[in-house]
N, C-alpha and C positions, 0 to 999 in steps of 0.2 A: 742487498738490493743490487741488482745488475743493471749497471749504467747503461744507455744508448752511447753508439755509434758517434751521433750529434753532438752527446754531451759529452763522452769522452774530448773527442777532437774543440770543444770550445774552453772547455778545463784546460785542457793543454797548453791552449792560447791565452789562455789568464793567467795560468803560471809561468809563461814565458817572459808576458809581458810584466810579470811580478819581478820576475829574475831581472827583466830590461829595465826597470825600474831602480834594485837595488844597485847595479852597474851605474846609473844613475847619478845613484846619491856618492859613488865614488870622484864624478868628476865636480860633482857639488863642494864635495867636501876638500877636495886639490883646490880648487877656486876659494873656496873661504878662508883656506889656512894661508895664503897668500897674502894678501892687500892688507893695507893696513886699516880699512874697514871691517876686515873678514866678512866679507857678503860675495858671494857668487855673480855671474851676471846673472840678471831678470831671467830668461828667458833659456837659461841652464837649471834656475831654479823651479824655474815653470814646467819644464820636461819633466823633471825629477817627481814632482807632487804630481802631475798629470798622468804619469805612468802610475805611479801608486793607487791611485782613484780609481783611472782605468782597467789595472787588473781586479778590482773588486767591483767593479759595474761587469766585469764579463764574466765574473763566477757569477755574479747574481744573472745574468744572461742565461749560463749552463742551468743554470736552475728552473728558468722557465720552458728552458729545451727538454729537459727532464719529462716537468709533468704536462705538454704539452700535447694537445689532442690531432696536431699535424703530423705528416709525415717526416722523416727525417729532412728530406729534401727541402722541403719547405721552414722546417725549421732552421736549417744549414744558412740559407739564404737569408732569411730573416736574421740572425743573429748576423752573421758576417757583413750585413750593409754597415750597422753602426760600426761594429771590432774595425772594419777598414777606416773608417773616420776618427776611431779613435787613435789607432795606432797612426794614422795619416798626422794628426795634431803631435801625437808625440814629437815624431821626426820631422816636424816644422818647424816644434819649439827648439829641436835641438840643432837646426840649420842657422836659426835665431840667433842662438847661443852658439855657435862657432864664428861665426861672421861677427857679429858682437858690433852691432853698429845702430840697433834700435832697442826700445825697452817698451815698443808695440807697433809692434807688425801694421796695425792699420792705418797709422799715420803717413807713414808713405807704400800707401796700398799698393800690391801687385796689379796689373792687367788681371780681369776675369775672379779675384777675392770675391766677390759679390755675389755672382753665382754661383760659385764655390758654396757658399757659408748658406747658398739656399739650398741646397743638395745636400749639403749635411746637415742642417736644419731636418728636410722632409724623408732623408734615410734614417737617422738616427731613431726621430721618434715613429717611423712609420718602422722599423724592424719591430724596434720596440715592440708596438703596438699590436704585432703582427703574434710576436709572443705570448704579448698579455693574452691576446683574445685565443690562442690554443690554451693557455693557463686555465682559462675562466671556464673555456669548454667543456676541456676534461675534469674538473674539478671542481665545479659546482653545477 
């Protein structure tokens, strides 16, 4: 089978963020082999697993790009709203995890978290969505 254009380019972006993930688990693991807890902080751990998650929510992404009844273009955008939020979380958690001064973020919330978290809210599942309903098109 001969991949789209869409799908290649969002594959790419799950394997990266697969590869950004394992990098990951190396500063995880610097961090645990230290303290005499061996635990990482929160929030280096959190990057770590969330990357991991994230590259297989965006190969299942490529997948709906695949058998989607859209055009490329529209499916590009559509996947890339969420891929931005998710890789946005990554590189939160790991600003988190360098500064290392909370073990959640929303306790002493930033200016503007709030409409942030609704924007990622309504890109995520509205890509999504946007997906789904090329899936369902072409394919039933």
């Amino acid at each position: 089978m001969v991949l789209g254009h869409d799908t290649k380019v969002v594959l790419l972006v799950a394997c990266l963020t697969f590869i950004w993930a394992l990098v990951l688990g190396i500063w995880k693991y610097r961090q645990m082999a230290q303290p005499p807890d061996h635990r990482a902080h929160f929030y280096v751990d959190t990057a770590h697993r969330a990357a991991l998650l994230y590259s297989f929510a965006i190969t299942m992404l490529a997948v709906f790009v695949q058998f989607s009844a859209w055009s490329q273009t529209v499916d590009l955008i559509a996947a890339f709203v969420p891929i931005f939020f998710f890789l946005a979380a990554i590189f939160s958690y790991m600003v988190q995890g360098m500064r290392k001064k909370t073990d959640n973020q929303f306790r002493d919330e930033p200016p503007g978290l709030h409409p942030y978290m609704y924007l990622l809210i309504l890109g995520e599942i509205g890509g999504v969505a946007v997906l789904l309903a090329g899936f369902v098109t072409a394919q039933f």
